[in-house]
N, CA, C, O and CB atoms as a CASP TS submission, in Angstrom:
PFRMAT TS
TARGET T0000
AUTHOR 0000-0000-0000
METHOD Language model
MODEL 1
PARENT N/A
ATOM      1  N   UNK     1      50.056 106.948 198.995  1.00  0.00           N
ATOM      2  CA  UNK     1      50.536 107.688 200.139  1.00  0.00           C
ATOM      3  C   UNK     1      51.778 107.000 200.690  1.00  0.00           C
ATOM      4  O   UNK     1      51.929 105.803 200.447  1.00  0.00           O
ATOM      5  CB  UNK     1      49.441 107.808 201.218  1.00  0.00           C
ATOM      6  N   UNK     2      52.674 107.659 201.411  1.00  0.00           N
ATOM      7  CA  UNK     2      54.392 107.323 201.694  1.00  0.00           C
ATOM      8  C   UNK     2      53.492 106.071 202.596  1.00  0.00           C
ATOM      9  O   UNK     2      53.421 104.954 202.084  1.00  0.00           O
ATOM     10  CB  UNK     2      55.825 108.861 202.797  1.00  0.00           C
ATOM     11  N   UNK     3      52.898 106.305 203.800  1.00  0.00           N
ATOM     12  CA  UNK     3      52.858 105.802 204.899  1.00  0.00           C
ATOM     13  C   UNK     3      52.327 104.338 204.382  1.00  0.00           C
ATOM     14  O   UNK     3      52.869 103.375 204.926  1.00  0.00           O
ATOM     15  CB  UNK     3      52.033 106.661 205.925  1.00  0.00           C
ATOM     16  N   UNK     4      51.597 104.137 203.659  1.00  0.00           N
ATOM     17  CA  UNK     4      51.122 102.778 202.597  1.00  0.00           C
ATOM     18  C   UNK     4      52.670 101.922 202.277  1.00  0.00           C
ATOM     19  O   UNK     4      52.921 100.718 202.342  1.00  0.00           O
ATOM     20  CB  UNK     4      50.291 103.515 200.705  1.00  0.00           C
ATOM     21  N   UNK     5      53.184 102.610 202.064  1.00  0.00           N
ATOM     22  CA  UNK     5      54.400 101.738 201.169  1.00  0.00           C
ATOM     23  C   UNK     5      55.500 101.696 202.013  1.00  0.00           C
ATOM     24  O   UNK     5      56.238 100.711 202.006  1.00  0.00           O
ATOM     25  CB  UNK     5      54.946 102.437 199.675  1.00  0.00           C
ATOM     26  N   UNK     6      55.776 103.006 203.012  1.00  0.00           N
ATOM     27  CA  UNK     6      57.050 103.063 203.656  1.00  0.00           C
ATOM     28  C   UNK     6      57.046 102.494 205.789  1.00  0.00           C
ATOM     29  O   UNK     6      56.052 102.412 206.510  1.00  0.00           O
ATOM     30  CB  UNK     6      57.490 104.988 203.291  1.00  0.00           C
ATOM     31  N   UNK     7      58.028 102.316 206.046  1.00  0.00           N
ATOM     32  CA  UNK     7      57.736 102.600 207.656  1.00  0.00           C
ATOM     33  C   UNK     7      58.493 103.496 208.614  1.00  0.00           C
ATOM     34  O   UNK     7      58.397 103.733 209.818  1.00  0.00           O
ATOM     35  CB  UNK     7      57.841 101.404 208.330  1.00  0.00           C
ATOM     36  N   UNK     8      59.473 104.003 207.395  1.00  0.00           N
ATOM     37  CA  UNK     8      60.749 105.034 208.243  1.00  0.00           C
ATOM     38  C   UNK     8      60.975 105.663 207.003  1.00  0.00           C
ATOM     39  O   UNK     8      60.896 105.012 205.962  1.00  0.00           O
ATOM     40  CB  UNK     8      62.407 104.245 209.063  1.00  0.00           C
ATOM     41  N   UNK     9      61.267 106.946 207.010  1.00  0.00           N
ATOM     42  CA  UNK     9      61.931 107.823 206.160  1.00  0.00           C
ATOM     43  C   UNK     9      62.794 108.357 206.828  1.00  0.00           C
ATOM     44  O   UNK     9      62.564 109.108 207.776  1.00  0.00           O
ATOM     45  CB  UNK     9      61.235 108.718 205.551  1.00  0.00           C
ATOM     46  N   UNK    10      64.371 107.900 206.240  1.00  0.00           N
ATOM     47  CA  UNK    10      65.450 108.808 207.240  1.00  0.00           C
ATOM     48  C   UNK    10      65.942 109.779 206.114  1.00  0.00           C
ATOM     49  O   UNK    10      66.497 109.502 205.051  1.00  0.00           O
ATOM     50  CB  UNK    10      66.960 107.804 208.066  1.00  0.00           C
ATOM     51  N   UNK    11      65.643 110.796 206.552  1.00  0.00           N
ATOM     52  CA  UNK    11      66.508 112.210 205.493  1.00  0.00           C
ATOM     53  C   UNK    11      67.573 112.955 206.639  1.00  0.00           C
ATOM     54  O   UNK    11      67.813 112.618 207.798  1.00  0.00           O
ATOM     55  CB  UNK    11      65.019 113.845 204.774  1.00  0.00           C
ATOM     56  N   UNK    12      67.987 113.846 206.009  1.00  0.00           N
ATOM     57  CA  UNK    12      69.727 114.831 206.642  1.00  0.00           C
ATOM     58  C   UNK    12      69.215 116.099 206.554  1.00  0.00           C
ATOM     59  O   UNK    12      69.892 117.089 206.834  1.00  0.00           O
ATOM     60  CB  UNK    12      71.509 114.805 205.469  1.00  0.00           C
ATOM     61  N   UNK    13      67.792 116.164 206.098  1.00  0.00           N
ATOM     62  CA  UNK    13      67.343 117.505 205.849  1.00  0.00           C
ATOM     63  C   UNK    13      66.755 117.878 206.937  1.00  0.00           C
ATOM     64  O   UNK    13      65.825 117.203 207.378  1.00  0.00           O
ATOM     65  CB  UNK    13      66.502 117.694 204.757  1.00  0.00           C
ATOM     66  N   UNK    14      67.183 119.019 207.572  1.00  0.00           N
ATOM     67  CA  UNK    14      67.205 118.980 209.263  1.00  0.00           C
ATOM     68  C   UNK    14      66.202 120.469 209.298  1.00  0.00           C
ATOM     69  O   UNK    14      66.102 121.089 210.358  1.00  0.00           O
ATOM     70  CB  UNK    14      69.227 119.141 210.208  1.00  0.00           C
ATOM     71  N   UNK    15      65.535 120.917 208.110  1.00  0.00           N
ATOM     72  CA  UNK    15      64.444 121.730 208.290  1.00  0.00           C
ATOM     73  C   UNK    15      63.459 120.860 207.646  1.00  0.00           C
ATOM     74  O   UNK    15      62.668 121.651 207.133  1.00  0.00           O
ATOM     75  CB  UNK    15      64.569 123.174 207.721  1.00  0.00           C
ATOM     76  N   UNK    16      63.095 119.747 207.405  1.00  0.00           N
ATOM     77  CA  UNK    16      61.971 119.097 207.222  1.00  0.00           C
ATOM     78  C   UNK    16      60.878 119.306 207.685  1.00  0.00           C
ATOM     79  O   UNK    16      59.966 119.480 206.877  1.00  0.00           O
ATOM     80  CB  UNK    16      62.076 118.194 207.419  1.00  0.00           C
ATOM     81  N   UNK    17      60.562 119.367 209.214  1.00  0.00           N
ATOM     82  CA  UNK    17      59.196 119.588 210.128  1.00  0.00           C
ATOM     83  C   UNK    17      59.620 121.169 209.836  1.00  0.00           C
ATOM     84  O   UNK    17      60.248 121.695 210.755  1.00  0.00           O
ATOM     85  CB  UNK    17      59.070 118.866 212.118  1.00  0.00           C
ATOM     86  N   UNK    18      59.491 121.562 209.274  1.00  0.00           N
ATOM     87  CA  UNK    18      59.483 123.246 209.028  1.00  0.00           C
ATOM     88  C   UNK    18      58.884 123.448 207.857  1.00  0.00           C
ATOM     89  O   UNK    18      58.053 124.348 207.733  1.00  0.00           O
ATOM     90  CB  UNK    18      60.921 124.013 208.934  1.00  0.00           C
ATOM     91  N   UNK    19      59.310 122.437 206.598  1.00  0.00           N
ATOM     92  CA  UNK    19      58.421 122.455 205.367  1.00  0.00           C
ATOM     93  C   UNK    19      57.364 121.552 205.002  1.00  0.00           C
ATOM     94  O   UNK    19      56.524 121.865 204.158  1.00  0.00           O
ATOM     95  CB  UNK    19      59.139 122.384 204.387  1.00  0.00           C
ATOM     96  N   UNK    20      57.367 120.647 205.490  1.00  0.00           N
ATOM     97  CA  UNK    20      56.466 119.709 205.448  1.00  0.00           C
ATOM     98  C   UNK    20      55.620 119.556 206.788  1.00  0.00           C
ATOM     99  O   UNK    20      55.994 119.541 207.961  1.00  0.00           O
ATOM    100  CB  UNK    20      57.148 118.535 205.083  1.00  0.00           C
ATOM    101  N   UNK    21      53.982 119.416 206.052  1.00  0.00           N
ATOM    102  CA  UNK    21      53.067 119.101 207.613  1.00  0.00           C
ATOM    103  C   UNK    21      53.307 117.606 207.957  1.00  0.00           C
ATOM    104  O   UNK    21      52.654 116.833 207.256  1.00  0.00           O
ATOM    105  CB  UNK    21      51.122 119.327 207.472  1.00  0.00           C
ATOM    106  N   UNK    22      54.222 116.962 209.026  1.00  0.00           N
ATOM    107  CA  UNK    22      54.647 115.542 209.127  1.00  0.00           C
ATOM    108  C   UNK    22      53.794 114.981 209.450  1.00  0.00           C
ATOM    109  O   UNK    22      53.888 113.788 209.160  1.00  0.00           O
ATOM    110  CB  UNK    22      55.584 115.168 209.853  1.00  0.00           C
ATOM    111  N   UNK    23      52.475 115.390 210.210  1.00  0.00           N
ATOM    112  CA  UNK    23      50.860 114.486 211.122  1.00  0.00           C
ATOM    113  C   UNK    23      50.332 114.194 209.949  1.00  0.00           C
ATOM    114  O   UNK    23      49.333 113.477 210.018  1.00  0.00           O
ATOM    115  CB  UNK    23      49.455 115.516 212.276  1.00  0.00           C
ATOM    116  N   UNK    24      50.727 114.564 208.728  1.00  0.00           N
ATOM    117  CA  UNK    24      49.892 113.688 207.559  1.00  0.00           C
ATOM    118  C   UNK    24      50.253 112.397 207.290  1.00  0.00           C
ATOM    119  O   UNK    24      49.503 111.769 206.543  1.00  0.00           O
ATOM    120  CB  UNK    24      49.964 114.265 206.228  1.00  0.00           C
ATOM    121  N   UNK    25      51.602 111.643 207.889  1.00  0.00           N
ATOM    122  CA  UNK    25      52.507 110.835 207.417  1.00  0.00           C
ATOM    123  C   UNK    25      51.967 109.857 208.783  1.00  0.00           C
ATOM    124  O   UNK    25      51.996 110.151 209.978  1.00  0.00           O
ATOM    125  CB  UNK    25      54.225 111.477 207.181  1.00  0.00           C
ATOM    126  N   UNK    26      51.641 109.029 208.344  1.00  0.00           N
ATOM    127  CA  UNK    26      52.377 107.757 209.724  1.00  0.00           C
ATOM    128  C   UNK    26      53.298 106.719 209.680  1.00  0.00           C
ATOM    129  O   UNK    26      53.199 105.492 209.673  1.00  0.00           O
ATOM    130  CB  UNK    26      51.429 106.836 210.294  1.00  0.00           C
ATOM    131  N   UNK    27      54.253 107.539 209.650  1.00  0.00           N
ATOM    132  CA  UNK    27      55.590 106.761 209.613  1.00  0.00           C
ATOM    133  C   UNK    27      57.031 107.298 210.469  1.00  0.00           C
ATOM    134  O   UNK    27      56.892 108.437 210.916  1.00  0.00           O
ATOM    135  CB  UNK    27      55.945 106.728 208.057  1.00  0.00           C
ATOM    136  N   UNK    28      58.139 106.772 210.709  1.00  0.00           N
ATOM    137  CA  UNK    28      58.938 107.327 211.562  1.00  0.00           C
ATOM    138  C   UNK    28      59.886 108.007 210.774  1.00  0.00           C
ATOM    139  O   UNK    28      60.425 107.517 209.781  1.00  0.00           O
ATOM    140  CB  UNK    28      59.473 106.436 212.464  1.00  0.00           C
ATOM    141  N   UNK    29      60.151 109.494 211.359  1.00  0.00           N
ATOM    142  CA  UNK    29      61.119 110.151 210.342  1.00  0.00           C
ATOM    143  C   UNK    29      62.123 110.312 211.148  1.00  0.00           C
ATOM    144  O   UNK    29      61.928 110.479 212.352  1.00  0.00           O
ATOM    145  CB  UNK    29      60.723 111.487 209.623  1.00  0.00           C
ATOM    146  N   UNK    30      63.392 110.287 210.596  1.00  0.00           N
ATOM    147  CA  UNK    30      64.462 110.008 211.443  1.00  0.00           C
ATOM    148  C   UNK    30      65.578 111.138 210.691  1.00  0.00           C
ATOM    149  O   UNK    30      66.042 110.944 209.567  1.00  0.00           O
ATOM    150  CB  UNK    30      64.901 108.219 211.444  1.00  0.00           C
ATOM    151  N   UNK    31      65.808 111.991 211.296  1.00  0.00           N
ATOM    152  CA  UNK    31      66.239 113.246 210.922  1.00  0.00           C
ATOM    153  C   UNK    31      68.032 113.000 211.327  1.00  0.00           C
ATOM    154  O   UNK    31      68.550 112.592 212.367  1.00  0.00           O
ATOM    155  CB  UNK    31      65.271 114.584 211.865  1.00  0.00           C
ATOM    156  N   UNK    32      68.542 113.370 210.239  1.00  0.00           N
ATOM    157  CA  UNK    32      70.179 112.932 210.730  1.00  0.00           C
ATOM    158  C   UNK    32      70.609 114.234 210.877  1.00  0.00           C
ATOM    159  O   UNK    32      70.322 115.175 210.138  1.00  0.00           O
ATOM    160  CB  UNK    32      71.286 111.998 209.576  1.00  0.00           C
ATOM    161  N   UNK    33      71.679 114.266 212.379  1.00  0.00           N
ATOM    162  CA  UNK    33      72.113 116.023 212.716  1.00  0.00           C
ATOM    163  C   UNK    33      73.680 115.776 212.273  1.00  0.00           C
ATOM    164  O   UNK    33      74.606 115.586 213.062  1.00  0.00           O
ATOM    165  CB  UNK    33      71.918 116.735 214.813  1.00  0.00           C
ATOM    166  N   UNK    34      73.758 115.813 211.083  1.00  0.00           N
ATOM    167  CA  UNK    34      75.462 115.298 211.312  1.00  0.00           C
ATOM    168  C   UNK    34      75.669 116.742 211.049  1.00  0.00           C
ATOM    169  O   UNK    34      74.791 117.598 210.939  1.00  0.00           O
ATOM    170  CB  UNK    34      76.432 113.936 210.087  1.00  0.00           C
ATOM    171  N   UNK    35      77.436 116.948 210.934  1.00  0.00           N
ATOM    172  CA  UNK    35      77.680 118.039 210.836  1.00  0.00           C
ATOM    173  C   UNK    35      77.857 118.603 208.915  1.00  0.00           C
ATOM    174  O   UNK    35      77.938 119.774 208.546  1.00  0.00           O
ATOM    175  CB  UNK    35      78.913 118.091 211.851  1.00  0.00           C
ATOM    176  N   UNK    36      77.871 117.517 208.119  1.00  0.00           N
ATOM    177  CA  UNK    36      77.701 117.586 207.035  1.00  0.00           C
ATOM    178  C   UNK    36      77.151 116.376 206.212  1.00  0.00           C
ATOM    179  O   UNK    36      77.159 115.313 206.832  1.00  0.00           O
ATOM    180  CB  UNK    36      78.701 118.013 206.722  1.00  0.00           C
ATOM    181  N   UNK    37      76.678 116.337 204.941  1.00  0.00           N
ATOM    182  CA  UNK    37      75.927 115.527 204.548  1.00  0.00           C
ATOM    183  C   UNK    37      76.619 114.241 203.629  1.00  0.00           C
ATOM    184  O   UNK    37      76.175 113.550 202.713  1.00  0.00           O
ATOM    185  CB  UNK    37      74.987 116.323 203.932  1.00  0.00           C
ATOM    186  N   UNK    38      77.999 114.285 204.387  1.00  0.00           N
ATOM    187  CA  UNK    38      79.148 113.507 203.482  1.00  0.00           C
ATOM    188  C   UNK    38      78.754 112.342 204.152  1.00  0.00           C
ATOM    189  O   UNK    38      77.733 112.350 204.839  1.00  0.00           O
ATOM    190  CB  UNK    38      80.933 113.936 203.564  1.00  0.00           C
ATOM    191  N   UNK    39      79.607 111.115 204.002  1.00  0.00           N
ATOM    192  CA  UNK    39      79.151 109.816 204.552  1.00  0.00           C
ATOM    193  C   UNK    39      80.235 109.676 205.395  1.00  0.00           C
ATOM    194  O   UNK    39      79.991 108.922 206.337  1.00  0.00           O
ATOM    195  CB  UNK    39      78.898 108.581 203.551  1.00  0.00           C
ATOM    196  N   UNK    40      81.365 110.147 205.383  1.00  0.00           N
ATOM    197  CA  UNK    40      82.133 110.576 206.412  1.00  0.00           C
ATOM    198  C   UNK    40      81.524 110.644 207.988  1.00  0.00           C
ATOM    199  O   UNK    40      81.876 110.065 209.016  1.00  0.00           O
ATOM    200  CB  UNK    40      82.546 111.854 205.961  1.00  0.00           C
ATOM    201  N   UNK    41      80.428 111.635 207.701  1.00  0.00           N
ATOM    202  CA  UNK    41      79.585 112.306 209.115  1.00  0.00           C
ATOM    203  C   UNK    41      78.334 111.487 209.334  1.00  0.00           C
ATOM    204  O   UNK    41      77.726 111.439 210.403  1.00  0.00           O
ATOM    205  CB  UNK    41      79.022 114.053 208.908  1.00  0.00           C
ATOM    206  N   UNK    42      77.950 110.742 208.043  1.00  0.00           N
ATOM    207  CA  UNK    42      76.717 110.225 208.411  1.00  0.00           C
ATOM    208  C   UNK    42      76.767 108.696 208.723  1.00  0.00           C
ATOM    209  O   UNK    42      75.845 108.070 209.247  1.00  0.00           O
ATOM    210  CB  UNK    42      75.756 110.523 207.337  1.00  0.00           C
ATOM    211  N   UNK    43      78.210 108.075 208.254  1.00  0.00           N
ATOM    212  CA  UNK    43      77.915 106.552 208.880  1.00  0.00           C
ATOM    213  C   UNK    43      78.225 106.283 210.121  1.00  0.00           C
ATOM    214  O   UNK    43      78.012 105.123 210.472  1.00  0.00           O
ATOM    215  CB  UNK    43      78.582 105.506 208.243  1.00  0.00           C
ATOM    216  N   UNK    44      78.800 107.227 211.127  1.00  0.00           N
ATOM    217  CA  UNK    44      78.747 106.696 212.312  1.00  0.00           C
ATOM    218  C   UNK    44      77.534 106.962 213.291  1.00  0.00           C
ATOM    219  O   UNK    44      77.483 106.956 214.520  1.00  0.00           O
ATOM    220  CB  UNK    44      79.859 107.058 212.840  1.00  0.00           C
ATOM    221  N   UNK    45      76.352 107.252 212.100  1.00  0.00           N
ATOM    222  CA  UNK    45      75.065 107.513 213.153  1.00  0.00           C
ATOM    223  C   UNK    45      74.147 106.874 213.091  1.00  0.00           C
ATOM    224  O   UNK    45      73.052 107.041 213.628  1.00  0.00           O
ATOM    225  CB  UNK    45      74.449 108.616 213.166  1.00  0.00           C
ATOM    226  N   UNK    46      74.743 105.541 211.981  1.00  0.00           N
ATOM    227  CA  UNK    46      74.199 104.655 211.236  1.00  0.00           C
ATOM    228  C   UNK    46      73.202 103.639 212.664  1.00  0.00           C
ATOM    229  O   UNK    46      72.011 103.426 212.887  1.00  0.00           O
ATOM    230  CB  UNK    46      75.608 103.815 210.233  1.00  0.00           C
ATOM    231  N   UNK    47      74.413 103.287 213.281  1.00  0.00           N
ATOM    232  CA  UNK    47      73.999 102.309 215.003  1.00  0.00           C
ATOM    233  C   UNK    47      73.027 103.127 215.366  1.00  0.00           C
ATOM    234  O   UNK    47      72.091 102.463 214.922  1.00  0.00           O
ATOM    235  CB  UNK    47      75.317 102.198 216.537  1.00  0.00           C
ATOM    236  N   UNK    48      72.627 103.878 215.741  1.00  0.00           N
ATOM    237  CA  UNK    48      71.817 104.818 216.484  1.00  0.00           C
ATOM    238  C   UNK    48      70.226 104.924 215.584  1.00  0.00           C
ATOM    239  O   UNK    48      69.137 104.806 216.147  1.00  0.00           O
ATOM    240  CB  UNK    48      72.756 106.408 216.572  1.00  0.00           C
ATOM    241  N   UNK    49      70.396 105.152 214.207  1.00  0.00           N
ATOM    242  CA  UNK    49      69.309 104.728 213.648  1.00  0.00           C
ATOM    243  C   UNK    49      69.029 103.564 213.567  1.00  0.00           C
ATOM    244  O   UNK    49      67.811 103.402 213.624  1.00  0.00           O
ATOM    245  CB  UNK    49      69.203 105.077 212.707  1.00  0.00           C
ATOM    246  N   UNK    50      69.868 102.210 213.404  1.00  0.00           N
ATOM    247  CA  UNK    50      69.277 101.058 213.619  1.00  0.00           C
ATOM    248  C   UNK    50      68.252 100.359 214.450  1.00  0.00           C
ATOM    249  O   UNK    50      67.332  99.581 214.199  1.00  0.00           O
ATOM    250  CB  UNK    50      69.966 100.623 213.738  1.00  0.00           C
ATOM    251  N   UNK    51      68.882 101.079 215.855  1.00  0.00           N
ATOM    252  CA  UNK    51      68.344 100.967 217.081  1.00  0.00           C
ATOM    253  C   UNK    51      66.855 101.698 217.066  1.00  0.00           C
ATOM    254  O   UNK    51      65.921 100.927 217.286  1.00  0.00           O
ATOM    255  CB  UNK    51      69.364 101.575 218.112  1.00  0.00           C
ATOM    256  N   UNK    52      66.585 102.796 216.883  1.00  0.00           N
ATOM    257  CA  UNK    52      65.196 103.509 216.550  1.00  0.00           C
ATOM    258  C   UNK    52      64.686 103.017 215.300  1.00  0.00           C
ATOM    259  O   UNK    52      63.484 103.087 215.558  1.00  0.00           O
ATOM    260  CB  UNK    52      65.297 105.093 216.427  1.00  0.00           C
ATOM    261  N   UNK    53      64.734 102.667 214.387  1.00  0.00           N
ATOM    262  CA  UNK    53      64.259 101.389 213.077  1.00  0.00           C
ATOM    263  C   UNK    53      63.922 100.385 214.437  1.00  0.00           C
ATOM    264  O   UNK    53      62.919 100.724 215.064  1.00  0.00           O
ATOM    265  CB  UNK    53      65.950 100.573 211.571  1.00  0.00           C
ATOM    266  N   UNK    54      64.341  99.707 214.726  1.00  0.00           N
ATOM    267  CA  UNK    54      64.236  98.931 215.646  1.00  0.00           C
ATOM    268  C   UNK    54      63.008  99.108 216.555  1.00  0.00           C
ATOM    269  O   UNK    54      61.866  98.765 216.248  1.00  0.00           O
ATOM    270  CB  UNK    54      65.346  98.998 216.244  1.00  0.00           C
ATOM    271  N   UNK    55      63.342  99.623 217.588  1.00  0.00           N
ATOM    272  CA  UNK    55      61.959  99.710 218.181  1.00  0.00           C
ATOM    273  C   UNK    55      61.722 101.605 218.215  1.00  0.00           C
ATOM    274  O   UNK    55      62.313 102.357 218.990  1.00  0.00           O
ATOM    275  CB  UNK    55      61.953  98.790 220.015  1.00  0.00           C
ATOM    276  N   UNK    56      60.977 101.914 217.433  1.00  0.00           N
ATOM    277  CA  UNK    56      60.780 103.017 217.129  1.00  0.00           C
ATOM    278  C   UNK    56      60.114 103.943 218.285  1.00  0.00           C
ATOM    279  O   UNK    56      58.956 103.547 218.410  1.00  0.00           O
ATOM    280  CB  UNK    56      60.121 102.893 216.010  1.00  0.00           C
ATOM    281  N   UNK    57      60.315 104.789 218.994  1.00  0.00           N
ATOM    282  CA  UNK    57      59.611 105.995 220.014  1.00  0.00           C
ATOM    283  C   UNK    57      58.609 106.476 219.641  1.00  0.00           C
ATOM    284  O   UNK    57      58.560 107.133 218.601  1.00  0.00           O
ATOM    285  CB  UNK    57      60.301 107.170 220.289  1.00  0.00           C
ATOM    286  N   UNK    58      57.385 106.216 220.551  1.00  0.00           N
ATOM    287  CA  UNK    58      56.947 107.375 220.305  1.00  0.00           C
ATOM    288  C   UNK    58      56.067 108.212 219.502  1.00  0.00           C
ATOM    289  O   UNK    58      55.050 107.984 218.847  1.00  0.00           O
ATOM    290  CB  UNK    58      57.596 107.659 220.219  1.00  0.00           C
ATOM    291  N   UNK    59      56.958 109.543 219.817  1.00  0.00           N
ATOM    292  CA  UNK    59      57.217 110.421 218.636  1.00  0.00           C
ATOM    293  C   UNK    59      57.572 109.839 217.385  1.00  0.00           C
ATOM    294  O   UNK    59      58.217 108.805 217.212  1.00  0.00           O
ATOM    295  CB  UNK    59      58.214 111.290 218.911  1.00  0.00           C
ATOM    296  N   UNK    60      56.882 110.930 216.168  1.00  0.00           N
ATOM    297  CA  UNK    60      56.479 109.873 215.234  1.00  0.00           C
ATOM    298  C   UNK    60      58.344 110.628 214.564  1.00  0.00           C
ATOM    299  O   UNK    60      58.801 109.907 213.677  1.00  0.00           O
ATOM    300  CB  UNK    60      54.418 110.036 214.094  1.00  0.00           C
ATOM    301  N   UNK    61      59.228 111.814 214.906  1.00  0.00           N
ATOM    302  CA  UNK    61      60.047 112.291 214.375  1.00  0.00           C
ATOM    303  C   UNK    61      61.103 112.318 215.917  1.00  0.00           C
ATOM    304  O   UNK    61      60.954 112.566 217.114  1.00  0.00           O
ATOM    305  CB  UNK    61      59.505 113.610 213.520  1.00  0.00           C
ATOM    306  N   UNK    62      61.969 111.983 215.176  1.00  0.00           N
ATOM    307  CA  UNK    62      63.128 111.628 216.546  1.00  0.00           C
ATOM    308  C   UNK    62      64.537 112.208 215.588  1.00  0.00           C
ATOM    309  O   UNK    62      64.632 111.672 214.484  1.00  0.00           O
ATOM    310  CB  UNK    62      63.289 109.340 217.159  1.00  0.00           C
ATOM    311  N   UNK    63      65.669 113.306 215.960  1.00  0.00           N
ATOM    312  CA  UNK    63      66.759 113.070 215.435  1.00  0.00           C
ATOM    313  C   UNK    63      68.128 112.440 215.794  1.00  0.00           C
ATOM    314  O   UNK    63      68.285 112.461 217.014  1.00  0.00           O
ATOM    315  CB  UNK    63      66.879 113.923 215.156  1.00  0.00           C
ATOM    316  N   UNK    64      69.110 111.918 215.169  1.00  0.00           N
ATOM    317  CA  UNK    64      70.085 111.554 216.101  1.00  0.00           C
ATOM    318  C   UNK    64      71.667 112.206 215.032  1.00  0.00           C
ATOM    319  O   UNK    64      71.940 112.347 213.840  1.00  0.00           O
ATOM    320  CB  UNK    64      69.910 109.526 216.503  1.00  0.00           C
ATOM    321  N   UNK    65      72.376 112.443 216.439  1.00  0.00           N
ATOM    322  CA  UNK    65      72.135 111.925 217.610  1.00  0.00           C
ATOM    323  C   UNK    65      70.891 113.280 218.240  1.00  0.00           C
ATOM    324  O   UNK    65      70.638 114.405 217.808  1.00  0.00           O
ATOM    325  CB  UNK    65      73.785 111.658 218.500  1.00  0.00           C
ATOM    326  N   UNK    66      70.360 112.500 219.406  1.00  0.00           N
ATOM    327  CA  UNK    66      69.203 113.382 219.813  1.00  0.00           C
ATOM    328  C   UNK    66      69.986 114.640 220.496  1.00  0.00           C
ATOM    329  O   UNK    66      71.113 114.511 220.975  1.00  0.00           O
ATOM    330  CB  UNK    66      68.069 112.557 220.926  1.00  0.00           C
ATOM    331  N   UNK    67      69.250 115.898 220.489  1.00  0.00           N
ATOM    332  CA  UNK    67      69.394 116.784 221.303  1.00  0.00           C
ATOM    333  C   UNK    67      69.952 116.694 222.649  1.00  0.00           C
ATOM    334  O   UNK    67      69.881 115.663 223.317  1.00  0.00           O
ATOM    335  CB  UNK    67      68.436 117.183 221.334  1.00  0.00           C
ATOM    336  N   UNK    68      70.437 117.632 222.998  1.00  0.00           N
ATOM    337  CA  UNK    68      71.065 117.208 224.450  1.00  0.00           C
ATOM    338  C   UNK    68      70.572 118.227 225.160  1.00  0.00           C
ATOM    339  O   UNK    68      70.394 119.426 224.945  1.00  0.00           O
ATOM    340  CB  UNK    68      72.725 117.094 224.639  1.00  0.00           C
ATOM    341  N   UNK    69      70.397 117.527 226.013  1.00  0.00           N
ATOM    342  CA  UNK    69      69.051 118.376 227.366  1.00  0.00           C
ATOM    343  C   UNK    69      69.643 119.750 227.866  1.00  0.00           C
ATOM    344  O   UNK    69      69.018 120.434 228.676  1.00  0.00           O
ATOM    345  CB  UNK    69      68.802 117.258 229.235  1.00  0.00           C
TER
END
């Protein structure tokens, strides 16, 4: 099982909790909202996942950057 071996799964695939049941997993999934899946868009969101790797929320699925209220 992921949650045995892993402690964060960060994917870009931003319908994930739509295909997958995630309460089977205990681990932190860290959903990247960039605007494309180039590394262009995704390394400056790199800090922001460090920080949640870090001390993780929570919620077991967090994206960044997070939603805005």
């Amino acid at each position: 099982m992921a949650s045995a071996e892993l402690d964060a799964f960060v994917t870009a695939d931003r319908n994930l909790e739509h295909q997958q049941d995630l309460s089977r997993f205990d681990i932190l999934i860290v959903v990247l909202a960039a605007r494309t899946n180039r590394a262009a868009d995704l390394v400056p969101l790199m800090p922001e996942v460090v920080r949640k790797l870090q001390s993780p929320p929570p919620d077991r699925l967090v994206r960044v950057p997070e939603p805005e209220a």
